[in-house]
C-alpha positions, 0 to 999 in steps of 0.5 A: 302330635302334641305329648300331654302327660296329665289331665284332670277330667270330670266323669258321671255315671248314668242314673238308674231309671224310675219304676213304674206303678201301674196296673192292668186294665184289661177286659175280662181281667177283673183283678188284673193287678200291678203291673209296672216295670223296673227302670234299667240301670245307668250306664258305667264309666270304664277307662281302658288302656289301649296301646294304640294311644301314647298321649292323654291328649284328647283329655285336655280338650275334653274333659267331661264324660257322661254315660247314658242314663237307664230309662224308666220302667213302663206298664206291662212289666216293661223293664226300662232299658239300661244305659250304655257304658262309656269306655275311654281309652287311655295310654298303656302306662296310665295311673288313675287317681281320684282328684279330690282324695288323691287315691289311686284307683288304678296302674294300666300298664297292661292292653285290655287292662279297665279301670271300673271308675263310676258305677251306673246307678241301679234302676228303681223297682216298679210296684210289682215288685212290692206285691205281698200277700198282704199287699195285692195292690201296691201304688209305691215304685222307686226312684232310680239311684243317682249316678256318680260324678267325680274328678279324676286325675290321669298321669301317663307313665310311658312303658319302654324297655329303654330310657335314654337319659343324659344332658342337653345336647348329648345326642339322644334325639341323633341316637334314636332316630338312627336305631328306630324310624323316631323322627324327633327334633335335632338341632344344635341347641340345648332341649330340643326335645320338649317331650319323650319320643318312643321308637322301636327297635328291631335288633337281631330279630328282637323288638323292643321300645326305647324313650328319648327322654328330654334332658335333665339338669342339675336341679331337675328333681327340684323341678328345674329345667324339663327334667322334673315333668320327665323323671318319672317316665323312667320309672317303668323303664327295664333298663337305662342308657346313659348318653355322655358327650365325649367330645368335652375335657375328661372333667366335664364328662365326669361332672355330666355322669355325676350330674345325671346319677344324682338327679336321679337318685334324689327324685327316687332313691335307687333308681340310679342302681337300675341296670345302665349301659353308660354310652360315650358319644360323639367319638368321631370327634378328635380327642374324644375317646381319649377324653373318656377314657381319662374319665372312665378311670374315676368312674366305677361302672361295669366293663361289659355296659360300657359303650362308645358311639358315634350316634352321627356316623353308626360307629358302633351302634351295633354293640349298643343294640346288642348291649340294651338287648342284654339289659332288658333280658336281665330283668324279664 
């Protein structure tokens, strides 16, 4: 499936119906009066989130929703009937913006969260309602009030426990694709994955959701490379996992962290601070751990959030579960 992370779409309430003027013509019922109906109410446009979706594809091709219209009111005190409400169902982790004003209306983090995005219009009164003491017979009903017609814009946050961050060609699609059932793509060449992929995990009868993030570069935040589109996924994240390739000279593993942190840090300053399992990788390789520990000597990170893996063989993997396991429950 196709990983759409914006879209722009035009909504429109539905129009309160027309009153109706009219009057009972009845026999035997001499003064009968006014007896015309109210027009029912628009319908409403409501966005609901729903945990069933993780892309705001169907968006993209089509972009215009309209509830029904209440119909008008009719003799016999009929009251017209209402339109229905439209409700769109959206990713959880959607953030709802007016277009135009660039407003936030709302963050649906949360399933059954709804977003009220366009008020119905109000049907009109039908003359019996202008019925007054010094007025028995009034010929004057209202127009329905209009619907509301605006543009919104949808931006998709995803909610993960954990995020996967690190260069191109770290490892992240080969580590989530062991420790859940993901099936992203996996080659030999720098961003193969053009898009996050969510999996679950389940760990020592825990359940949580990891995002393979696409790799950033130096200048991501700038927007350079994939980087800039997916920055913002880690926002919602409880915790991080840093993914390095041990299997390069010490300086280059230094010049991969500090790439990472400060890409970070510049798209939204303390987010290189959330709490980060720093993960060497590919230690299978010859040399490699040596390489990151030669590394790790000029780097000032905690201990007890220092894995080394290899995402290719499961060595391990099991401490790392344990490690993001501990880095969620920090923050609940």
């Amino acid at each position: 499936m196709q990983f759409i992370d914006e879209a722009t779409i035009a909504i429109r309430s539905g129009d309160g119906g027309r009153g109706c003027v009219s009057f009972r013509r009845e026999k035997f019922v001499p003064r009968g009066g006014p007896d015309g109906g109210g027009g029912g109410n628009g319908g409403s446009v409501f966005l609901v989130a729903t945990p069933s979706l993780s892309t705001l594809l169907d968006f993209r091709f089509h972009n215009i929703h309209k509830a029904k219209r209440g119909l008008h009111g009719k003799g016999k005190n009929m009251t017209g009937k209402s339109g229905a409400d439209l409700h769109l169902a959206v990713p959880c982790g959607t953030i709802v913006y007016d277009a135009d004003t660039g407003e936030m209306l709302a963050d649906l983090t949360k399933p059954g969260e709804t977003c009220l995005a366009a008020k119905g219009g109000r049907g009109g009164r039908g003359n019996t309602s202008f019925t007054s003491s010094s007025n028995q017979a009034p010929d004057t009903a209202e127009p329905g009030e209009p619907g509301i017609e605006r543009q919104l814009r949808l931006e998709l946050k995803l909610i993960a426990r954990i995020g996967l961050v690190g260069l191109p060609n770290a490892g992240k699609s080969t580590l989530i694709s062991r420790i859940s059932r993901a099936k992203p793509k996996i080659a030999d060449y720098p961003f193969t994955t053009l898009s996050p992929v969510l999996g679950v995990v389940s760990h020592r009868d825990e359940e949580f959701v990891v995002a393979d993030l696409p790799g950033l570069i130096e200048g991501s935040h700038r927007g350079v490379g994939l980087g800039h589109r997916f920055l913002k996924h880690v926002e919602r994240t409880e915790g991080l996992t840093h993914l390095i390739d041990s299997g390069q000279s010490s300086e280059e593993i230094l010049e991969a962290y500090h790439t990472i942190r400060n890409e970070m840090e510049r798209f939204q300053p303390g987010l290189a601070d959330r709490p980060t399992l720093l993960v060497f990788n590919k230690i299978d390789l010859t040399g490699a751990r040596e390489n990151a520990e030669e590394a790790l000597a000029k780097i000032e990170h905690p201990p007890e959030q220092i894995c080394f893996i290899s995402a290719a063989t499961g060595e391990g993997i099991p401490s790392l579960l344990d490690g993001m396991l501990r880095l969620g429950r920090k923050n609940l």
